[in-house]
Structures are given as C-alpha cells and as structure tokens.
C-alpha positions as a Markdown table, in Angstrom:
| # | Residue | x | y | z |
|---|---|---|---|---|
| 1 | Unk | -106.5 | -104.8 | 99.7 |
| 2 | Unk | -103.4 | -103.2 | 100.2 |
| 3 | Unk | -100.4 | -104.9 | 101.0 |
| 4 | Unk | -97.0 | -103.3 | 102.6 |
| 5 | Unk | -93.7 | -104.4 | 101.6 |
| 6 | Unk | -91.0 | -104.3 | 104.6 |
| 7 | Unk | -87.5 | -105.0 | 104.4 |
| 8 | Unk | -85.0 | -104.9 | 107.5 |
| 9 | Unk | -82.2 | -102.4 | 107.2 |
| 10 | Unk | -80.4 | -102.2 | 109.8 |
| 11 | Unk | -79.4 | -105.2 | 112.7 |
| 12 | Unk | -81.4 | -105.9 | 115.4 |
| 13 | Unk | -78.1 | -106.0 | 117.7 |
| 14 | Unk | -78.1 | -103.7 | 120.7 |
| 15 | Unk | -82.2 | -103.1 | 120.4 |
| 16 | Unk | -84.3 | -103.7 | 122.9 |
| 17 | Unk | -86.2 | -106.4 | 123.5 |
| 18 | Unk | -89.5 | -105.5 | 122.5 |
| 19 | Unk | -87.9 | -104.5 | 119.2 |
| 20 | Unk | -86.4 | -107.7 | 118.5 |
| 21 | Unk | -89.6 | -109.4 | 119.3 |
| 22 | Unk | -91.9 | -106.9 | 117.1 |
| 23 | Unk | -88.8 | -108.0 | 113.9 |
| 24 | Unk | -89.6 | -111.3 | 114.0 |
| 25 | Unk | -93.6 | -110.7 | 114.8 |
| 26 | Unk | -93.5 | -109.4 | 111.9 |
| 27 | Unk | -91.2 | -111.9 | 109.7 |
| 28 | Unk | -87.9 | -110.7 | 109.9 |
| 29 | Unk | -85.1 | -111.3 | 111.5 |
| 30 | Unk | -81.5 | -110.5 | 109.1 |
| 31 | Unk | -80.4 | -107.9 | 107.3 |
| 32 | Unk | -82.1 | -107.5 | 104.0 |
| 33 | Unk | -84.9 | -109.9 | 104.5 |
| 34 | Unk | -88.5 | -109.2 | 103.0 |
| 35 | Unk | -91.9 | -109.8 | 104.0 |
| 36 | Unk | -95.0 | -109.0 | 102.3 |
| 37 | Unk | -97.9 | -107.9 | 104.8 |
| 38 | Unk | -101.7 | -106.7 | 105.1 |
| 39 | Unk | -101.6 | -103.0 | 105.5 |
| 40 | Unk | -104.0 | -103.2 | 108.4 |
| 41 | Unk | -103.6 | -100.9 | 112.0 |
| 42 | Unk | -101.8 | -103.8 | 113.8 |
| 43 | Unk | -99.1 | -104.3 | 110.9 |
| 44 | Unk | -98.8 | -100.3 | 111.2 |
| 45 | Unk | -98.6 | -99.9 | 114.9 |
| 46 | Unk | -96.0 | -102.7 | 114.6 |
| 47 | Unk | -93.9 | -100.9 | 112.3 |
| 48 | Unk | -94.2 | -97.9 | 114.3 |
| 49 | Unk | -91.9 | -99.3 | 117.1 |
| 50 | Unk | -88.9 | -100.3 | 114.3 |
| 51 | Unk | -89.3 | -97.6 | 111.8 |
| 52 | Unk | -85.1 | -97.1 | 112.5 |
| 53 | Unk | -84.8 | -100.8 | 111.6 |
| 54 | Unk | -86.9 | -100.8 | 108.2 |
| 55 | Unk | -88.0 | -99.8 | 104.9 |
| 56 | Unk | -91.7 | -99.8 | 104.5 |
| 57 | Unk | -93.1 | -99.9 | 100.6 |
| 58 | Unk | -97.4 | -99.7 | 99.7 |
| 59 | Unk | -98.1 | -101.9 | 97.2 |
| 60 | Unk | -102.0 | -101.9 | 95.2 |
C-alpha cells in the first residue's frame, strides 16, 4: 500500500482551530516534524484542510 510522507512547513500560530486540531490528528505539531501515513481518503481529506501548512511526498 501506499504510504504519504508529510512534513509541517509552516506554524500552526494564527490558524484556526480546526487546523490546529487536523496538525496534530494527523501527528504533527512543530515545524519540520515528519509523519509517515496510509494514503487512504480520510488521510487525504485531512490534508486537504492544511495543504498551506505542509509538504505532502507518495511513497511505494
């Protein structure tokens, strides 16, 4: 399965709410912090909401 690579590029000061809370939903939380994840529709739709916020990389 594939999996999606996401790192956090910008802060999470002055976002809103729900975008703070979707960061750390999905493992992040400081600048330059990784998290490996399932590319599945959740993930995606997550990363949909912060896509000013961070870097998304497929992996095989």
């Amino acid at each position: 399965m594939a999996e999606l690579v996401v790192t956090q590029i910008r802060s999470a000061i002055g976002a809103k709410p729900k975008q703070r809370g979707t960061l750390r939903a999905l493992g992040l939380g400081r600048i330059g912090r990784t998290n490996t994840l399932p590319d599945r529709p959740e993930i995606r739709g997550m990363l949909a909401r912060v896509p000013h916020l961070v870097t998304v990389e497929e992996t095989s």
